[in-house]
C-alpha positions as CSV (number, residue, x, y, z in Angstrom):
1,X,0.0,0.0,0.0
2,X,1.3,3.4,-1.1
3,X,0.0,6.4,0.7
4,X,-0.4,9.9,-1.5
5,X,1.6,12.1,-1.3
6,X,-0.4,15.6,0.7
7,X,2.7,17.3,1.7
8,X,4.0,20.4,-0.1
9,X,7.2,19.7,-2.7
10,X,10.4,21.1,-1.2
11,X,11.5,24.7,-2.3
12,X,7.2,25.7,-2.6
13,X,5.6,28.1,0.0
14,X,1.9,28.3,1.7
15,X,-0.4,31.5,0.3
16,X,-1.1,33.0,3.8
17,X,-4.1,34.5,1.7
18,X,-5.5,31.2,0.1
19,X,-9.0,30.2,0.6
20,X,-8.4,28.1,3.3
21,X,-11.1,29.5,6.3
22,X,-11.4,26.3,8.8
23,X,-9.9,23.2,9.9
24,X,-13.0,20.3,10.9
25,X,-11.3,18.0,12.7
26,X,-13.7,14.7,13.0
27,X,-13.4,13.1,16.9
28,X,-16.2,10.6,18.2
29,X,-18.4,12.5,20.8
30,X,-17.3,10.0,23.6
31,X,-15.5,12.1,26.3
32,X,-16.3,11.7,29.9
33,X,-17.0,14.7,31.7
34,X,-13.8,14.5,33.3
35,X,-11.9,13.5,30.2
36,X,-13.6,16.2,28.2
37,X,-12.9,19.1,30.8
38,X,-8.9,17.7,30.9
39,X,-8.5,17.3,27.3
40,X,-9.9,20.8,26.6
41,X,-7.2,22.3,28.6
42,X,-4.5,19.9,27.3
43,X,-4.6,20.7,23.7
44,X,-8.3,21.5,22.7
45,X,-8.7,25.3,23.1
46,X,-4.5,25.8,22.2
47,X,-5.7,24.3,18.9
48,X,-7.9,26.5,18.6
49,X,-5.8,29.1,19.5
50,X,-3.1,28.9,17.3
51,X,-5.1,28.5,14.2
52,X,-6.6,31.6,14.7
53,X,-2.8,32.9,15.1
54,X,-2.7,32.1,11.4
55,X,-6.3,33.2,10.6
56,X,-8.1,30.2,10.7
57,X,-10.9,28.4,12.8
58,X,-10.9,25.7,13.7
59,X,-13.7,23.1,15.3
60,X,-14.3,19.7,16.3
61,X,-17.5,17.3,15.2
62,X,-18.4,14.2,15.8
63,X,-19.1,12.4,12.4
64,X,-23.1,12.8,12.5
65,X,-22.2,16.7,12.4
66,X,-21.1,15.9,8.8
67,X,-24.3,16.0,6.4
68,X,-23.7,15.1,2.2
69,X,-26.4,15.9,-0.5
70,X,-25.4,14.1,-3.4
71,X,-28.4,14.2,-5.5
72,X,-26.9,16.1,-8.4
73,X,-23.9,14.0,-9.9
74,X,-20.7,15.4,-9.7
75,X,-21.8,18.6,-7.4
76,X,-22.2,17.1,-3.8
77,X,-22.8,19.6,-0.8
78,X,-21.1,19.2,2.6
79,X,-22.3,20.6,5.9
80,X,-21.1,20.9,8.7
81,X,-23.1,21.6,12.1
82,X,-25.6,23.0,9.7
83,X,-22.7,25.2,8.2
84,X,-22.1,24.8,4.4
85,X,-18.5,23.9,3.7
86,X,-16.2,23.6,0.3
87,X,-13.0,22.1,-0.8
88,X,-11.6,25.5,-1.0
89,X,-12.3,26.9,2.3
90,X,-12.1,23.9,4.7
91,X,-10.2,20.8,5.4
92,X,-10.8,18.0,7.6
93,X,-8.8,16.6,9.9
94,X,-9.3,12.3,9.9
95,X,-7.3,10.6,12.2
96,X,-9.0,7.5,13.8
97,X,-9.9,7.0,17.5
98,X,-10.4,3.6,18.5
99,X,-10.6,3.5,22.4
100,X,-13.1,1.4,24.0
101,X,-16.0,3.6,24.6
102,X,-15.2,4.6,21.0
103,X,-15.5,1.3,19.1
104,X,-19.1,2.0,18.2
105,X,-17.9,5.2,16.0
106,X,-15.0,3.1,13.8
107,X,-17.2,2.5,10.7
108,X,-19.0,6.0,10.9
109,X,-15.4,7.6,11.4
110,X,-13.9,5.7,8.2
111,X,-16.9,5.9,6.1
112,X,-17.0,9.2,6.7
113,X,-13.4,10.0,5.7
114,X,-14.2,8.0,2.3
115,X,-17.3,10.5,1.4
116,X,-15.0,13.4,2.2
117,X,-11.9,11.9,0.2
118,X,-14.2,11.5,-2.3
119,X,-16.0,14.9,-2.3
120,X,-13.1,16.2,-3.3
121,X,-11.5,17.4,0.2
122,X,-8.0,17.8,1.4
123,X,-7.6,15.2,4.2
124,X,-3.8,15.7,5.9
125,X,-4.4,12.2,6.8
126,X,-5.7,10.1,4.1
127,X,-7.7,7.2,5.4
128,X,-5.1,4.5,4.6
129,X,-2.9,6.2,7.1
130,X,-5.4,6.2,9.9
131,X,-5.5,2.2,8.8
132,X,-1.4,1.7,8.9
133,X,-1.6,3.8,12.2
134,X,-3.9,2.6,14.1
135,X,-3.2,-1.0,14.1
136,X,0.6,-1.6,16.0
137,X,1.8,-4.9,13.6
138,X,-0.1,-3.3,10.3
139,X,2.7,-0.3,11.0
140,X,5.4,-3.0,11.8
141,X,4.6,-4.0,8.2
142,X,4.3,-0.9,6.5
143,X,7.8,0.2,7.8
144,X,9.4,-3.0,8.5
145,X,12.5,-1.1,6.3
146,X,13.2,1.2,9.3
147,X,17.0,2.3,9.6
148,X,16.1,2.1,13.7
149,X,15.1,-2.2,14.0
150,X,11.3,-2.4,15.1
151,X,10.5,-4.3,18.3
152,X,9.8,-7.5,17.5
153,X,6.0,-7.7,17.6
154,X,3.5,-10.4,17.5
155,X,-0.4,-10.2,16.9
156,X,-3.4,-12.2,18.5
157,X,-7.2,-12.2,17.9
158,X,-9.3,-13.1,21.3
159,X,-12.8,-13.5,19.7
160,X,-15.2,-16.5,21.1
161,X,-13.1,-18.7,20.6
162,X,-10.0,-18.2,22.6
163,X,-10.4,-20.5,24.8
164,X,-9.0,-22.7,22.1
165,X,-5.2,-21.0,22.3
166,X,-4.9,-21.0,18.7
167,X,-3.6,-18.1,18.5
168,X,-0.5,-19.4,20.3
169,X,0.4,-20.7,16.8
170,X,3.7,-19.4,15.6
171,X,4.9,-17.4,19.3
172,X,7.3,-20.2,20.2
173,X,9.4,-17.3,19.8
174,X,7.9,-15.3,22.2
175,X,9.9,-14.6,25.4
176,X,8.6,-13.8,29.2
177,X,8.4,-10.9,30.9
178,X,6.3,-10.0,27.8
179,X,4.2,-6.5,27.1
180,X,1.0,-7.2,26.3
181,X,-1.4,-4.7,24.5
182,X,-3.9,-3.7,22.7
183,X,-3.0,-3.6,19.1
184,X,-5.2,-0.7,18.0
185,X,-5.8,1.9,21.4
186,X,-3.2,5.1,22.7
187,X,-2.5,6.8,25.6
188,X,-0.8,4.0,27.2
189,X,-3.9,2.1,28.2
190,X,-4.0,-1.6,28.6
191,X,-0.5,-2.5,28.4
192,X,0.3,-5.3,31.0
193,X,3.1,-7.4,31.8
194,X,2.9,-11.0,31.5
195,X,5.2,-13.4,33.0
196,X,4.6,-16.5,31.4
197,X,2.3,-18.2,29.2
198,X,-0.3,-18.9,31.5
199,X,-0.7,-15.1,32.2
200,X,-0.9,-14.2,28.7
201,X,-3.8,-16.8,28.4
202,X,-5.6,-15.0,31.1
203,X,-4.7,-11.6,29.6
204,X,-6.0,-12.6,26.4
205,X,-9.7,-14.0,27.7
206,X,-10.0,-10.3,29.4
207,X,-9.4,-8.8,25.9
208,X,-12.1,-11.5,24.6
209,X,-14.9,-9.2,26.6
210,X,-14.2,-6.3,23.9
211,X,-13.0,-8.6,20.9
212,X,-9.9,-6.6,21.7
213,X,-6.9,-7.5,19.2
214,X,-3.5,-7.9,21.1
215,X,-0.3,-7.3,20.1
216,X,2.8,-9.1,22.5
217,X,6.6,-7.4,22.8
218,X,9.8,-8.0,24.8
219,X,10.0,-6.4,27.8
220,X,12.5,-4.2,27.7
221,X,12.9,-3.9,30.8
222,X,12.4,-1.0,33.8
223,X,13.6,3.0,32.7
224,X,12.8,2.0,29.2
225,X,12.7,5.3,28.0
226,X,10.4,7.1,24.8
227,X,11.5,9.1,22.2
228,X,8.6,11.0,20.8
229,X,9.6,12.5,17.1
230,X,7.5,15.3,15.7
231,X,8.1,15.1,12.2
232,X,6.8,18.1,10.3
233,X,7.0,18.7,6.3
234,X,9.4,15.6,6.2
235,X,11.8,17.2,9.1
236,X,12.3,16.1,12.7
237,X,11.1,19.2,14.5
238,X,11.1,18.4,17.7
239,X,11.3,15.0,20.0
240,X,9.7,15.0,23.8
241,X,11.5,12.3,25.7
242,X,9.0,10.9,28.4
243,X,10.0,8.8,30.9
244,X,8.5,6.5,33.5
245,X,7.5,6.7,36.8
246,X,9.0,4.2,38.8
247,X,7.2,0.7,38.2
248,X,5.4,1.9,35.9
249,X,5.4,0.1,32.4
250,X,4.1,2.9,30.4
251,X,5.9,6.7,29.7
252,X,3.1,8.8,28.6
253,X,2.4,11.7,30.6
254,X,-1.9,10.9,31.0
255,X,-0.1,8.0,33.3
256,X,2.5,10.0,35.2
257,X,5.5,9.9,33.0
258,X,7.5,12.7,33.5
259,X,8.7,14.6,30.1
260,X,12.2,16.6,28.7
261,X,12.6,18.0,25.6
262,X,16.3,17.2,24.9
263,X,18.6,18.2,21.4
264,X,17.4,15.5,18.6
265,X,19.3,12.0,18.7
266,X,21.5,12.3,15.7
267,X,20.1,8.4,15.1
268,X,16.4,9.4,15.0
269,X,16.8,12.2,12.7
270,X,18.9,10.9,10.6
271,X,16.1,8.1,10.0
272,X,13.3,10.5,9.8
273,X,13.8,10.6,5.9
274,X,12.9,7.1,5.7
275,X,9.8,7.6,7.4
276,X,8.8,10.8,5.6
277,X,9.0,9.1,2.6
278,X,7.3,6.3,3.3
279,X,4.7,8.9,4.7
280,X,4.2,12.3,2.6
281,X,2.1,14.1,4.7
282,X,2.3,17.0,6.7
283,X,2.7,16.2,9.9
284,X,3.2,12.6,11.9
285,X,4.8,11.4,14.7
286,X,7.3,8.7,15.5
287,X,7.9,6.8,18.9
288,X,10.9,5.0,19.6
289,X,12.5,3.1,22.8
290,X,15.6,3.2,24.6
291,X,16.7,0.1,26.6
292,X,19.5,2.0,28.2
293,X,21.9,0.9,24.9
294,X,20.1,0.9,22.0
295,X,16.7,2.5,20.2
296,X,13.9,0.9,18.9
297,X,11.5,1.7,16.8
298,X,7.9,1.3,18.7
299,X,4.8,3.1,17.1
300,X,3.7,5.4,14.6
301,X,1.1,8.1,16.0
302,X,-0.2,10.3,12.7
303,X,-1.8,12.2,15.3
304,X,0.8,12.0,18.2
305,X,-0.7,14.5,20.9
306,X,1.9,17.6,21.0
307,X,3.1,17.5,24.8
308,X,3.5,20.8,27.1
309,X,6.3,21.5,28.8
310,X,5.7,21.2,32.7
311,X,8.4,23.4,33.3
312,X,7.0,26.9,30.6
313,X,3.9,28.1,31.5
314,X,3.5,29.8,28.6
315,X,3.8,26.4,26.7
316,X,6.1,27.9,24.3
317,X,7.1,24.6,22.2
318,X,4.1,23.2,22.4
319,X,2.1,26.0,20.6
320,X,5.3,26.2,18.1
321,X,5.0,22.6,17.1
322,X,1.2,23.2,16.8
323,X,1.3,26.4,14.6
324,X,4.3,24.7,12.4
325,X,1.9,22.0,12.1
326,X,-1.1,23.6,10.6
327,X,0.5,25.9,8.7
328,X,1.6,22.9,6.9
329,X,-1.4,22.1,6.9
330,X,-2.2,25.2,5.0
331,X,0.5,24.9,2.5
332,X,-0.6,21.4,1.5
333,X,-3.8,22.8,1.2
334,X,-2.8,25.2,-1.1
335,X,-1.1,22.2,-3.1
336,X,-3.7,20.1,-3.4
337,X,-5.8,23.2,-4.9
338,X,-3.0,24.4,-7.5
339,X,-3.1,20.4,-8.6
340,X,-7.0,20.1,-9.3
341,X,-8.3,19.1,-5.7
342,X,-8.1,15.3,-7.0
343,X,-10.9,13.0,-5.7
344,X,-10.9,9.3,-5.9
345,X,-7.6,9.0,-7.9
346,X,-8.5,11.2,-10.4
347,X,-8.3,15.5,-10.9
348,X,-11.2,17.3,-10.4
349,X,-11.4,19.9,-13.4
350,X,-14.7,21.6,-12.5
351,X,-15.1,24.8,-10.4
């Protein structure tokens, strides 16, 4: 699988005065009260801040806010919240969420990026990245030409029958203490540690409640550090460094891990350029390990959340990575405009 190219050639530059208006970024309408009142702070209202630092709105809708009339061929309408909308003046923003309390949105999330792709709008993240992405051995595929070696990575299905072990099938190789996880959820939830086979087993029947895919890893061992590299218009920009709290399995700062923001390993940027090619969009992130000797490659997070910095209240890096991200946003915009606004593999040529 190849995935399009929506990033803007080298040497070209964003119209700060194209028709670009709004960014619609498409998120499931799942939150918690609590989770909704942490995640606003987090990074929901500085989105929306630092698109308006570069004159555009921005909004989030769940995918029923989304309403098509196709009933003249060729000419379909989009709205949004009851707002008309346009190729020209908007884009949408399409990564996938797939946490638990989110699994009844999947289909209505990629059906709706399919209408949109092929409506003719600019999606940073085309739906095949959302597909690579979201699912941790389907990205150990896609990239399995990494310069930085990929963890070695097993994948398990625990549907009715799982009772049945059969999905034990080819993991003689697996070792113990293993990380356990779910193959397709962030944030660091449901990763566990089991210590033999007879733990995994009884790991796997819990996932069977949710049909919940697993994925299995080496341990790595405690102080495994994460590497977290933003990688904008094909360059590392920035990496966050998170570490763990003692004990703790996971580095991600919704679970306590504690965060730097050190100079780029020379290692890691020297293999961003295989990633960006093998990903021409915009903006993605890239999350590595360090054992305490060597890196490894660990996930790919098209929509990596952009971390604050505990230590700057004025969150100065984290609203520079954000603006630097939409305004390349903007500027592949503007590309996919000067090159017809293609839709469904071929180039729109109508007004």
């Amino acid at each position: 699988m190849s995935i399009p190219s929506t990033r803007e050639p080298a040497g070209t530059a964003a119209e700060p005065n194209g028709p670009l208006r709004r960014m619609c970024w498409i998120f499931p309408d799942r939150e918690s009260i609590k989770g909704t009142a942490m995640w606003q702070d987090f990074f929901w209202n500085l989105y929306a801040e630092c698109a308006a630092d570069l004159g555009l709105a921005w909004s989030r809708h769940a995918p029923e806010e989304v309403t098509v009339d196709a009933s003249v061929p060729g000419k379909p309408r989009i709205w949004v919240d009851q707002e008309p909308v346009t190729p020209q003046d908007t884009l949408f923003i399409t990564a996938l969420y797939s946490l638990p309390y989110q699994a009844m949105d999947i289909f209505n999330q990629y059906a709706l990026y399919a209408v949109l792709e092929q409506a003719g709008f600019y999606l940073p993240f085309p739906p095949q990245v959302s597909l690579i992405g979201n699912d941790k051995l389907a990205t150990m595929l896609y990239l399995d030409g990494s310069p930085v070696p990929a963890i070695p990575t097993w994948r398990l299905g625990t549907g009715r029958d799982v009772g049945k072990y059969g999905y034990e099938v080819g993991m003689e190789q697996v070792s113990y203490p293993a990380i356990v996880k779910p193959a397709g959820w962030c944030g660091g939830g449901g990763i566990n540690l089991a210590r033999d086979s007879e733990e995994l087993r009884g790991l796997a029947s819990l996932a069977q409640g949710g049909d919940t895919t697993l994925v299995v890893q080496p341990y790595l061992g405690e102080g495994t550090v994460d590497y977290r590299v933003y990688v904008i218009d094909g360059e590392p920009y920035a990496v966050a460094k998170r570490i763990p709290d003692s004990g703790s399995l996971v580095a991600n700062a919704s679970r306590g891990g504690r965060m730097e923001f050190p100079p780029m390993p020379p290692e890691l940027a020297e293999a961003t350029a295989y990633f960006a090619e093998k990903l021409p969009i915009p903006f993605f992130c890239v999350d590595f390990l360090h054992d305490g000797e060597r890196f490894w490659f660990s996930e790919l997070e098209p929509d990596g959340v952009i971390l604050p910095d505990a230590a700057d209240p004025e969150r100065t890096l984290q609203r520079d990575i954000t603006r630097a991200r939409f305004a390349a946003y903007r500027a592949g915009h503007a590309r996919w405009l000067a090159a017809g606004a293609p839709r469904g593999g071929a180039v729109r040529t109508e007004a």
